[in-house]
Each structure stands twice: as C-alpha cells, then as structure tokens.
C-alpha positions in Angstrom: -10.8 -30.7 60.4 -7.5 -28.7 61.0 -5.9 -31.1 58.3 -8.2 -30.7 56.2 -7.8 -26.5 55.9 -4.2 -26.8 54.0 -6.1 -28.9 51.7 -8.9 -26.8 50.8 -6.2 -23.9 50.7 -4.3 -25.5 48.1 -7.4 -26.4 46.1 -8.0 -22.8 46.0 -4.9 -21.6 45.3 -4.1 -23.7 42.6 -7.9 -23.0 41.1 -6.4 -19.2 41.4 -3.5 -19.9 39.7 -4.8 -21.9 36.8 -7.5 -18.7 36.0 -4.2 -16.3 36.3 -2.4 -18.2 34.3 -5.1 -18.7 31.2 -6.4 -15.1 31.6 -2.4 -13.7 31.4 -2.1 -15.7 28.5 -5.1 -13.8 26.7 -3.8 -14.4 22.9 -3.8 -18.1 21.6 -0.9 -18.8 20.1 -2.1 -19.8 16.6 -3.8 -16.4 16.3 -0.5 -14.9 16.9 1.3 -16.8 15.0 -0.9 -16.0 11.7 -0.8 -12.2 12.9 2.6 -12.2 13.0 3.0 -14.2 9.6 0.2 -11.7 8.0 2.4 -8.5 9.4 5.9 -10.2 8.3 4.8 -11.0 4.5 2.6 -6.9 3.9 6.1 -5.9 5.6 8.2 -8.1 2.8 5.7 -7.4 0.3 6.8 -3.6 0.6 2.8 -3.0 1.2 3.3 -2.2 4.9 1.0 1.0 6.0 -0.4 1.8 9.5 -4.2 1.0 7.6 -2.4 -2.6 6.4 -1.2 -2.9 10.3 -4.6 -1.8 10.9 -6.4 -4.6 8.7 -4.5 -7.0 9.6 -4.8 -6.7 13.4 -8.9 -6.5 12.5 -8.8 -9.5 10.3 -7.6 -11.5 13.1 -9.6 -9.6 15.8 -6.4 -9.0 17.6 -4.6 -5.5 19.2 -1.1 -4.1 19.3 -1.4 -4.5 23.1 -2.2 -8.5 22.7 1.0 -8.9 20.8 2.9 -7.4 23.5 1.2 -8.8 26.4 1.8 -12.2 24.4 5.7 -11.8 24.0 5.8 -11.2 27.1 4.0 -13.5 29.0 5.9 -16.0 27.2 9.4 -14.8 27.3 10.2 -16.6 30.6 9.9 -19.9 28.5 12.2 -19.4 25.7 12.0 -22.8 24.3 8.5 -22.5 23.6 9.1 -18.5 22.2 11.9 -20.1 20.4 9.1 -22.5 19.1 6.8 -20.2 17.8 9.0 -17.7 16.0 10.9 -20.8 14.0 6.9 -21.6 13.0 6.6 -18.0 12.0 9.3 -18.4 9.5 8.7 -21.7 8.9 5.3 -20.8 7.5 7.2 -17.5 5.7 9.4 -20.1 3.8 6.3 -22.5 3.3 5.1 -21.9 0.0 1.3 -19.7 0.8 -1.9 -21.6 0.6 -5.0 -19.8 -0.5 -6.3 -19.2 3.2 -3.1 -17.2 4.3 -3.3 -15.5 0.7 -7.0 -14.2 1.1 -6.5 -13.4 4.6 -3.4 -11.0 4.0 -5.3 -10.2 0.1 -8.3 -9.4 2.2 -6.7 -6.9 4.9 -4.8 -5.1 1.8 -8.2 -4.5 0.0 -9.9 -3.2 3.3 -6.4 -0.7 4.0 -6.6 0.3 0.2 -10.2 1.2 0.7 -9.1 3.0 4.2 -6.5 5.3 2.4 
C-alpha cells in the first residue's frame, strides 16, 4: 500500500498540472493569431480607432487582457512565440482571402456605426 501512495500522488499531481497548464493558456493560438493579424492590418490601413480595437476584439470574442495573458504565458518558449509572430506576418504578406477581408470589413462597419 505504502508504494502505492507516491503513485496515486503523482497521478494527481500531474492531473493538476495538465488543468493549470490548459486553463493558463486560456487563448488558442489561432484566435490570437487572426486578432493580432485583424489589429496589425486596421493599424496599417490607417483605420485604427479605440471602437476598431473594440470590433475587432468582439469579432473574435477575445479581450485586451487575453492578449496579454497569452504573450505571456508563452514567453518562456520563445521558439514557439517566435513561431507565431513569423505566422502573424506571414499571413500580413499573404495576399488576404475573403474571410480575413470580411472579418476586419465587418469590425470596421460595426466601429463606423459605434462613432
């Protein structure tokens, strides 16, 4: 029995772990990456606003405080962060498809409405 307890204790620890480490994670990374890609091109565009910000973040049902929390969780594996910011302007320098377009199109018409 008394080898079994550092067994069980693992088991659980390792269970605690794996929930830490998906609920610190919070953000998927495509849905920051198409954030961030959304933000970058309004920014570029020279149609930036707090109510484009605004759209943007509500078009992808995702807060100021996710994107932080995400760059930071993931900033002790800079490969990976290295990873996702050469997608970010990979996709920039990608020619746009029509979902990116209405999605960014979309969040400018509900910020022009806003203002």
């Amino acid at each position: 029995m008394r080898a079994a307890a550092p067994l069980v204790l693992g088991a659980l620890l390792l269970g605690a772990c794996d929930r830490s480490a998906a609920e610190a994670d919070g953000l998927e990374r495509q849905r920051f990456v198409a954030t961030m890609v959304d933000l970058r091109r309004a920014i570029a565009d020279g149609r930036f606003s707090e109510s484009m910000r605004d759209s943007i973040l509500e078009a992808h049902d995702v807060t100021t405080d996710e994107l932080r929390a995400w760059v930071t969780n993931h900033a002790d594996d800079p490969q990976a962060y290295a990873d996702t910011w050469r997608e970010i302007n990979e996709t920039l320098l990608a020619p746009e498809d029509t979902a990116d377009v209405d999605s960014v199109d979309t969040a400018a018409d509900t910020a022009g409405a806003a203002e």
